[in-house]
C-alpha positions in Angstrom: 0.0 -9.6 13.4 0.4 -10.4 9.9 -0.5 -7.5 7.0 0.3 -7.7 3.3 -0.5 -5.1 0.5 -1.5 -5.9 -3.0 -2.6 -4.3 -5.3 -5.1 -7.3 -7.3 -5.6 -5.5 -10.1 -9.3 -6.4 -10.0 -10.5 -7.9 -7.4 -13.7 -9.7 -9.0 -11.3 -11.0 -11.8 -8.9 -12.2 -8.8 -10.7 -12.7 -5.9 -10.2 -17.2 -6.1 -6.3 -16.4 -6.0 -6.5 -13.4 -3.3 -8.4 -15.4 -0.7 -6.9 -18.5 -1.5 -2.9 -16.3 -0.7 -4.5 -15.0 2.4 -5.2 -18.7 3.5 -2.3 -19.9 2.6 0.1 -17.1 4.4 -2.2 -16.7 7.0 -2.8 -13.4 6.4 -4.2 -11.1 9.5 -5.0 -8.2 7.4 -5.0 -7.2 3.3 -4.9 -4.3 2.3 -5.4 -4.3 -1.5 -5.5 -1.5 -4.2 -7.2 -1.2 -7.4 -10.4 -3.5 -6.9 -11.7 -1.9 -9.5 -15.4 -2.1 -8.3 -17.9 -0.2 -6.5 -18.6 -1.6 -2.5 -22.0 -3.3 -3.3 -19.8 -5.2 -6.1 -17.5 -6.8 -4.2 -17.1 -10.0 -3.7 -17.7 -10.7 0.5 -19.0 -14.0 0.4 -15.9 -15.9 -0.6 -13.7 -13.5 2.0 -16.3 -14.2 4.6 -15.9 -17.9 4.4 -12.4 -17.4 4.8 -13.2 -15.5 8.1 -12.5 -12.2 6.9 -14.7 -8.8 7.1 -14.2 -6.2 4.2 -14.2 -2.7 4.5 -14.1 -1.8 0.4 -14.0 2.2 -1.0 -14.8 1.9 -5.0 -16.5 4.7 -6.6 -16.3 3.2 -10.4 -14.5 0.5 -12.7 -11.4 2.4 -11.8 -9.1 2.7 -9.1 -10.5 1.2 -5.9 -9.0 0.0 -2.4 -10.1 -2.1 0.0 -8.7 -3.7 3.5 -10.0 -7.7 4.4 -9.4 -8.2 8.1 -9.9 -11.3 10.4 -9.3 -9.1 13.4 -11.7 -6.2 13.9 -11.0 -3.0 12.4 -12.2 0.3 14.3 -12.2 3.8 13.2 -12.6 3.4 9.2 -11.7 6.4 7.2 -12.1 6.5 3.5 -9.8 9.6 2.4 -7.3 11.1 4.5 -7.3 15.1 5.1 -6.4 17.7 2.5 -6.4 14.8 0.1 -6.4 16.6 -3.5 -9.5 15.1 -6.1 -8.8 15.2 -9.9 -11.1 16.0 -12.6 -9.5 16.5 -15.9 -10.2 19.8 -17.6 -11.1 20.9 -13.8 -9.1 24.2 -12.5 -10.2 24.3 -9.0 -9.9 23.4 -5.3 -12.7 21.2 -5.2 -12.6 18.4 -7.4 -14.2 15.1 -6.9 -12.3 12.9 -4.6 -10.9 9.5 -6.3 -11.4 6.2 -4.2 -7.8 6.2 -4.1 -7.2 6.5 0.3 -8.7 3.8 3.7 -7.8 3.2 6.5 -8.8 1.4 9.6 -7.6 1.3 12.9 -6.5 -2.5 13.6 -5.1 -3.7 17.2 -4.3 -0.4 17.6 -2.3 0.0 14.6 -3.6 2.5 12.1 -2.8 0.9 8.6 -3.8 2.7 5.1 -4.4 1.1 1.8 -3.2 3.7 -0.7 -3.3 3.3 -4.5 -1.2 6.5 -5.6 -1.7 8.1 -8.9 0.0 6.7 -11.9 1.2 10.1 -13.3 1.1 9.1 -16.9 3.5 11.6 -18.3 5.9 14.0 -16.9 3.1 17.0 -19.1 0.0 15.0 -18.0 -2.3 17.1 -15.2 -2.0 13.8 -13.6 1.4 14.1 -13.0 1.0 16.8 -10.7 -2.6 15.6 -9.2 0.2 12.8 -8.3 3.0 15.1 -6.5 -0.2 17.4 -4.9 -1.2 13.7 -3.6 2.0 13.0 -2.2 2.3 16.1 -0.7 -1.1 16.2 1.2 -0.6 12.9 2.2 3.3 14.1 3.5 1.5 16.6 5.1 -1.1 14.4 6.9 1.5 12.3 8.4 3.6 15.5 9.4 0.2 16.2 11.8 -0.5 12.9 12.8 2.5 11.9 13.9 3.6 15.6 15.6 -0.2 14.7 17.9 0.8 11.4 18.6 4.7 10.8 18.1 4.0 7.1 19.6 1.1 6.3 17.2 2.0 2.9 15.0 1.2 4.5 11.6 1.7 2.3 8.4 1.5 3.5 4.7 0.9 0.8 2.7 0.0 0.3 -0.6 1.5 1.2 -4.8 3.6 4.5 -4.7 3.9 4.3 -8.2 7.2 5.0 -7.6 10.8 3.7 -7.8 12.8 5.2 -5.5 16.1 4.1 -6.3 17.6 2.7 -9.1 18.0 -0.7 -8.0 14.0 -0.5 -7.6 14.2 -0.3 -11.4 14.3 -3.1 -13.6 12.5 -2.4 -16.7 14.4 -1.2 -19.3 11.2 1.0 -21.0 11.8 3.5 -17.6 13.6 6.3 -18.1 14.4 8.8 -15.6 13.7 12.2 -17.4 11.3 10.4 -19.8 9.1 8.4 -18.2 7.2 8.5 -14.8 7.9 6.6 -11.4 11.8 7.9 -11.8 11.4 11.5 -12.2 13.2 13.8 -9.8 10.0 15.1 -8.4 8.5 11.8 -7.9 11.7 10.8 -6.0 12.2 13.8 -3.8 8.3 13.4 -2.8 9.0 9.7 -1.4 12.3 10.6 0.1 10.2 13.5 2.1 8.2 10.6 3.6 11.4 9.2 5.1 12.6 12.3 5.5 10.1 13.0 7.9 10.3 9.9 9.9 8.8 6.8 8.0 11.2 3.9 7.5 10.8 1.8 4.7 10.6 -1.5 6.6 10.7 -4.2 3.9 13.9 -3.3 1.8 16.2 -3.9 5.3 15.1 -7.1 5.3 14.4 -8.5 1.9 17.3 -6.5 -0.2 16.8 -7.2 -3.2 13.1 -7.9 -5.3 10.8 -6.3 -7.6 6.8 -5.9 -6.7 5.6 -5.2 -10.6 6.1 -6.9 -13.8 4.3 -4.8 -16.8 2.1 -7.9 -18.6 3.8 -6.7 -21.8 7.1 -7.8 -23.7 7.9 -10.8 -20.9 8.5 -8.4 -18.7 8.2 -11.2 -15.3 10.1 -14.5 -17.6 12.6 -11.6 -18.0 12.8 -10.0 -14.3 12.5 -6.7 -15.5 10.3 -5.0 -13.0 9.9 -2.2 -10.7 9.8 -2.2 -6.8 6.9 0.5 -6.4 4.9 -1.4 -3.9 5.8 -0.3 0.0 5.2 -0.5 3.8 6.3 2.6 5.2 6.2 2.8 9.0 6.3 5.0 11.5 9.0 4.5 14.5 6.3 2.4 16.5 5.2 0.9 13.5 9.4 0.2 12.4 10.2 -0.9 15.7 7.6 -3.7 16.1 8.5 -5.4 12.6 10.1 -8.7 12.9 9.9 -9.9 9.5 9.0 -9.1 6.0 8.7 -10.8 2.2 7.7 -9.8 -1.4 5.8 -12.5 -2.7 7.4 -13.0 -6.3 5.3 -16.4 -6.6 2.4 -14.9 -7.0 3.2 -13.1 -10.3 3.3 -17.2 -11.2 0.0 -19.0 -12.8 -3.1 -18.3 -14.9 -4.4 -14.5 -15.0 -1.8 -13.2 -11.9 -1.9 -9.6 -11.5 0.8 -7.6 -12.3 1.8 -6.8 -8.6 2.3 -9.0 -5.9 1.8 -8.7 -2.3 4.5 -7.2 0.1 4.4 -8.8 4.0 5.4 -7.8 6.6 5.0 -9.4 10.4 4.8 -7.7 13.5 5.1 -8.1 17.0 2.9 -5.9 19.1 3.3 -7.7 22.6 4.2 -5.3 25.6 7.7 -6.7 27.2 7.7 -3.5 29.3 6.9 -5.8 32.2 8.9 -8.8 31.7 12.5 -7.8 34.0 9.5 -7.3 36.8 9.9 -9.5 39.9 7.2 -11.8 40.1 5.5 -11.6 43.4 3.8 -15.0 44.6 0.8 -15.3 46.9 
């Protein structure tokens, strides 16, 4: 099975270049972040034709995610629980819930589209609506995973952070000054990993951004920022045979400013193959 992540940075603006990458790679399943419209928006039709079905979670202009599968996808959940909302000005518990979190179940493989929140400034309330995120989302795993230790679990999606500083190419990040470098930011991916996800593209594809800011030639320059992921669980890990961060598709008229991250896996069952065959 084949599954990318992309954030399209609108998908209506996009959605001739998104379908015609998922031909082209033979993509199994998308699952893309900020489309930027609400469901009865989006653009089926030309997925369809490609053979794909569409499970999309937009609440406004904003935001957005949405997962394009040619295999069928079971059990679709559009937040995950104790997922924080964000109002700004808002004090409590109960804010309204961003379309930011959705998952499906596909082939057995429970895969989430997650479009984390920018931050904005280390003193912005969205900063730490972004490290409550991270944490309920930590947290989620942490139960998920303790009920089913064999469950192949993928976080997928922009973390909006980079985790290293070789992820960091972009000389307007600064760590202490900017987001997506901060301490906090940092520690709240390494807890991920921490608590069993593997990062299972940067083993095999060592080097590579996933973002180019539009601004100041950022991509003719290579300064960018890895902050685009497939974090796996061990069943998840264990079945990857290949990944790829497609850097061509920054390329060409009106690109977004990510690019899709790939990753194939095998799910076959060898448990049986040192078996004796038994003939009739």
């Amino acid at each position: 099975m084949r599954i990318a992540t992309w954030n399209v940075n609108s998908v209506r603006a996009r959605v001739d270049r998104v379908v015609g990458f998922l031909e082209r790679a033979d993509v199994d399943v998308l699952l893309m972040q900020e489309i930027k419209c609400k469901p009865m928006q989006f653009p089926y039709e030309a997925f369809e034709r490609a053979g794909y079905t569409v499970e999309a979670h937009g609440l406004n202009q904003w935001n957005g995610v949405a997962i394009a599968s040619r295999l069928p996808m079971e059990d679709v959940e559009y937040s995950f629980p104790g997922m924080p909302g964000f109002q700004k000005g808002y004090e409590g518990d109960d804010a309204p819930l961003e379309a930011r979190a959705i998952s499906a179940l596909v082939e057995g493989v429970r895969l989430w589209s997650l479009y984390v929140p920018n931050g904005r400034g280390l003193e912005d309330p969205h900063y730490a609506y972004k490290l409550r995120f991270l944490e309920a989302l930590r947290r989620y795993v942490e139960d998920a995973l303790a009920a089913d230790p064999q469950l192949p679990l993928a976080l997928t999606g922009d973390f909006n952070i980079a985790p290293t500083p070789e992820d960091v190419g972009d000389p307007s990040i600064v760590e202490g000054v900017t987001t997506h470098v901060s301490p906090a930011e940092r520690a709240a991916f390494q807890a991920f990993l921490d608590g069993g996800l593997r990062d299972v593209v940067r083993p095999l594809v060592p080097s590579g951004y996933t973002f180019w800011d539009y601004k100041q030639l950022r991509f003719p320059r290579d300064e960018g920022l890895r902050i685009d992921f497939v974090l796996g669980s061990r069943a998840f890990a264990d079945a990857v045979e290949g990944a790829s961060i497609e850097r061509d598709e920054r390329k060409g008229e009106h690109p977004s400013d990510h690019v899709p991250v790939m990753v194939d896996l095998d799910l076959s069952d060898d448990e049986d193959d040192d078996l004796p065959m038994i003939f009739g």
